[in-house]
C-alpha positions as CSV (number, residue, x, y, z in Angstrom):
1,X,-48.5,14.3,70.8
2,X,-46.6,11.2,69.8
3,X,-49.2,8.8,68.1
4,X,-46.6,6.3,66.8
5,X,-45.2,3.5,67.8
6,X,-48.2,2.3,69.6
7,X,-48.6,0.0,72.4
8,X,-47.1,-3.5,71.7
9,X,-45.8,-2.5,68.1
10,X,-43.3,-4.6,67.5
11,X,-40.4,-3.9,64.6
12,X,-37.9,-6.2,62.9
13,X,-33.8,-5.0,62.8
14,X,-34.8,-5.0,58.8
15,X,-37.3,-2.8,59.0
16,X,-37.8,1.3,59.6
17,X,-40.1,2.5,62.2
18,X,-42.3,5.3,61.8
19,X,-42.1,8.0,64.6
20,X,-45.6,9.9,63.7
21,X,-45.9,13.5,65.9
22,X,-47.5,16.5,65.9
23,X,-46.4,19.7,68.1
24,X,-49.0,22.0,68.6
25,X,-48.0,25.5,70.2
26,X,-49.6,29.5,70.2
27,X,-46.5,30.0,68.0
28,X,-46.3,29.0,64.2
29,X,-42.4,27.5,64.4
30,X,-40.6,25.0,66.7
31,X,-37.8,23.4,66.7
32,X,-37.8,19.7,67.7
33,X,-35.3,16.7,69.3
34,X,-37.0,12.8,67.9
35,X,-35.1,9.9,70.0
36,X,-35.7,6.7,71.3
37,X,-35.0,5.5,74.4
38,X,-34.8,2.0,76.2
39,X,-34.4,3.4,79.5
40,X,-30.7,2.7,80.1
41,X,-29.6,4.4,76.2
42,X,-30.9,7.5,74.6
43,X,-31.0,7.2,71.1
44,X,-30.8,10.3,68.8
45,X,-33.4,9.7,65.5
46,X,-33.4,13.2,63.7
47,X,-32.1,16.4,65.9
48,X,-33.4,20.1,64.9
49,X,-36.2,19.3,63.3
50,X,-38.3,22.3,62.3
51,X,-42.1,21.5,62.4
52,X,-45.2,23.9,62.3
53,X,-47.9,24.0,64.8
54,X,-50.5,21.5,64.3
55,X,-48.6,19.9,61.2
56,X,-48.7,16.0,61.8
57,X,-44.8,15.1,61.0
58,X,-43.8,11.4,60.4
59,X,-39.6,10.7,61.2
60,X,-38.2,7.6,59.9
61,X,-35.6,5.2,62.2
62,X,-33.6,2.9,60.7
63,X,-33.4,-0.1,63.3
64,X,-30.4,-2.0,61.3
65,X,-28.0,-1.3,64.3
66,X,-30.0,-1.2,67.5
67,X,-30.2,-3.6,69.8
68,X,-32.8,-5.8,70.1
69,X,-35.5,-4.8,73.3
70,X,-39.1,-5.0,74.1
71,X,-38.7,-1.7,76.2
72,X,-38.5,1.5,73.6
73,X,-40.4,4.7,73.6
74,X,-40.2,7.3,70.9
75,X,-39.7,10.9,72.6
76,X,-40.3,14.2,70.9
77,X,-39.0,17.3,72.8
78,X,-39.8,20.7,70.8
79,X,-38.4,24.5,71.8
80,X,-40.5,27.4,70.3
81,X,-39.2,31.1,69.9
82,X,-40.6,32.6,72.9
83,X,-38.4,34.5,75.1
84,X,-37.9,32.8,77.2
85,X,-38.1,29.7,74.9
86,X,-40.5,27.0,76.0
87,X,-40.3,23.5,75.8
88,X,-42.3,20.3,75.9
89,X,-42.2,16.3,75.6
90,X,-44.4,13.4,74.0
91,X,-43.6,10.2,74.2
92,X,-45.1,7.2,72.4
93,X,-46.3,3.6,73.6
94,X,-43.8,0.8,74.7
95,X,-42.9,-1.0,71.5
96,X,-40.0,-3.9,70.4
97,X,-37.2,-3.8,68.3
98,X,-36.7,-7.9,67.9
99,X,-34.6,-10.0,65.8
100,X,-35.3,-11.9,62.4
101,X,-38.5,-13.8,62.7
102,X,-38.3,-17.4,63.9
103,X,-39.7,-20.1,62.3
104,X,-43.2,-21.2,64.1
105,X,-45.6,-24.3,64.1
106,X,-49.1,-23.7,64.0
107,X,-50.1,-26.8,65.9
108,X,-47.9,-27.2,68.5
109,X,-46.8,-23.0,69.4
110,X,-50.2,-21.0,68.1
111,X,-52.5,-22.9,68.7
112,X,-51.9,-24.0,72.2
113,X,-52.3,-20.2,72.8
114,X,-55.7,-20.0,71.4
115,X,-56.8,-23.1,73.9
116,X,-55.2,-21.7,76.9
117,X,-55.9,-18.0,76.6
118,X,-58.8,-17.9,73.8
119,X,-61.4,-20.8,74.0
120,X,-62.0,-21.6,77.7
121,X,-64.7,-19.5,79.4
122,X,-66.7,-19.6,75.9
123,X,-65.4,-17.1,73.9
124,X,-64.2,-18.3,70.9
125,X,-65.2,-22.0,71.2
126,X,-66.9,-24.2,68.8
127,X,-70.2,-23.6,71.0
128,X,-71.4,-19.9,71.0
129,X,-68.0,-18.2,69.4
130,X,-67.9,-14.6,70.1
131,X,-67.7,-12.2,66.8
132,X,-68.4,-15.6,65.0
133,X,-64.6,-16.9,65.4
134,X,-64.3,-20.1,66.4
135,X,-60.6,-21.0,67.8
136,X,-60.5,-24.9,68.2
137,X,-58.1,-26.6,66.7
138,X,-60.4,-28.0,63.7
139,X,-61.0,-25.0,62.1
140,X,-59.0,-22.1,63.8
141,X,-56.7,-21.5,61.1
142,X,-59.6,-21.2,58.5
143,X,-60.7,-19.1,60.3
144,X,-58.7,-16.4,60.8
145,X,-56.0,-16.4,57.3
146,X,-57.4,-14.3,55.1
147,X,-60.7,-13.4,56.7
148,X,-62.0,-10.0,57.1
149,X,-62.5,-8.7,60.6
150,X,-66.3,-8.4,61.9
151,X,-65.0,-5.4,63.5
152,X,-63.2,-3.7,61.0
153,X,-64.0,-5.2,57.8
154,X,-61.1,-3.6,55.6
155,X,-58.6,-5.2,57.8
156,X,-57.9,-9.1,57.8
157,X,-57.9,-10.9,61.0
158,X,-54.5,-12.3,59.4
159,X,-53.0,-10.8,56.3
160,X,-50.1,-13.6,55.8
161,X,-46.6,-11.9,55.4
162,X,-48.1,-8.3,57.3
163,X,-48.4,-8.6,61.0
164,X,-48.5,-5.1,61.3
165,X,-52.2,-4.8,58.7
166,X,-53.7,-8.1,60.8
167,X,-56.2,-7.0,63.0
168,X,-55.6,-10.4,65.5
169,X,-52.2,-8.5,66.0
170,X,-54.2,-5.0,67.2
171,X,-56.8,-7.3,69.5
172,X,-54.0,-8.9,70.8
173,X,-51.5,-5.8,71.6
174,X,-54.6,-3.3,72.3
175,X,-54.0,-1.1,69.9
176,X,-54.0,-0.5,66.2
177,X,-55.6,1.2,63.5
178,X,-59.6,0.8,63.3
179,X,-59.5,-1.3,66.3
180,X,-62.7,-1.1,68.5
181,X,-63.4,-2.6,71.4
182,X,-60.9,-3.8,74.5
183,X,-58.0,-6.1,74.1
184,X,-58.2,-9.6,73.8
185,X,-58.0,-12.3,75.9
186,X,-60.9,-10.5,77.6
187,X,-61.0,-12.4,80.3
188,X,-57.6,-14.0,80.5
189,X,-53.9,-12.5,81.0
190,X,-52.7,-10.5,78.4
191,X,-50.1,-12.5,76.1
192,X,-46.4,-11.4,77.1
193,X,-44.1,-10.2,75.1
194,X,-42.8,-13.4,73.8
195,X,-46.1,-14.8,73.0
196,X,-47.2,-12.0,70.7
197,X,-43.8,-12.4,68.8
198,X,-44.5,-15.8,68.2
199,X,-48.1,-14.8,66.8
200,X,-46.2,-12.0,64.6
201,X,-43.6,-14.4,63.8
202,X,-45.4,-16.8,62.4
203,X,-47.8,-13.8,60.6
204,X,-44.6,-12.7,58.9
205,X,-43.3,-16.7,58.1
206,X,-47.1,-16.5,55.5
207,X,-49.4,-18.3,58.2
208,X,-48.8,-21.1,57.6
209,X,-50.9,-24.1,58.7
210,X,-48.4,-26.0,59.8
């Protein structure tokens, strides 16, 4: 099972991605293959791994000199010792490899999101604002820099600088650690692609308010 990337994770070229697997099998040894793919390329991470049998393993990728897509998947293919050997593949969620963040305005890129996608049909309005987080433009970014999640309390709805510990950045991909209930919008199309790199773009900029 490939836990890692998930869904909508999204990585900078400066950064290294996690690949996090574990291989379980009636035999104690395999021997594994980690790549990534972007469904044209197939990109070898670490060949010849040797794992144990329900052993969680966590490969490291380097992203410095890939090219940028919002299309890869992490693949783990593992052989045991049988005779004849046996093999089997995991693959992770879809996640991005993007450039260096861009720079963002609050007021006239994120928050136009939050009134399209966020406030109409009375969920986070200034009215009855579900989980208690009103998005109008008044006091939207108050309301969400620094402030723990309802949900997950540990986690800040945005930690400036960390996109990938902000639990806005899990509602709004689906997935992420301690996140519990569905993806947000609820009742609106999901942001694309480009949308939630702006959001994580202008995480990563500090949040600013600007």
């Amino acid at each position: 099972m490939v836990s890692g990337p998930r869904t909508g994770e999204a990585f900078y070229m400066t950064q290294t991605a996690r690949v996090l697997w574990t291989v379980t099998d009636d035999g104690a040894s395999l021997v594994c293959d980690v790549v990534a793919t972007d469904g044209a390329n197939t990109i070898p991470i670490a060949l010849d791994v040797a794992a144990l049998s329900g052993a969680a393993t966590m490969t490291p990728w380097t992203l410095a000199t890939v090219s940028p897509s919002d299309g890869y998947v992490a693949q783990v293919t593992c052989t045991d010792a049988s005779s004849p050997p046996q093999s089997g593949t995991g693959s992770s969620g879809i996640f991005a490899v993007t450039g260096p963040p861009q720079a963002v305005s609050y007021a006239s890129q994120i928050q136009p999101l939050w009134a399209a996608k966020c406030v109409t049909n009375a969920c986070h309005d200034n009215v009855t604002p579900q989980a208690r987080l009103n998005l109008t433009a008044a006091v939207s970014h108050a309301a969400l820099v620094g402030v723990a999640s309802q949900q997950c309390p540990s986690t800040q709805l945005v930690n400036p600088g960390a996109p990938e510990q902000s639990y806005l950045m899990f509602k709004l991909q689906g997935s992420g650690p301690c996140m519990t209930g569905s993806r947000m919008p609820k009742t609106a199309p999901a942001f694309s692609p480009a949308q939630l790199q702006l959001v994580r773009d202008w995480i990563t900029n500090g949040a600013p308010n600007n």
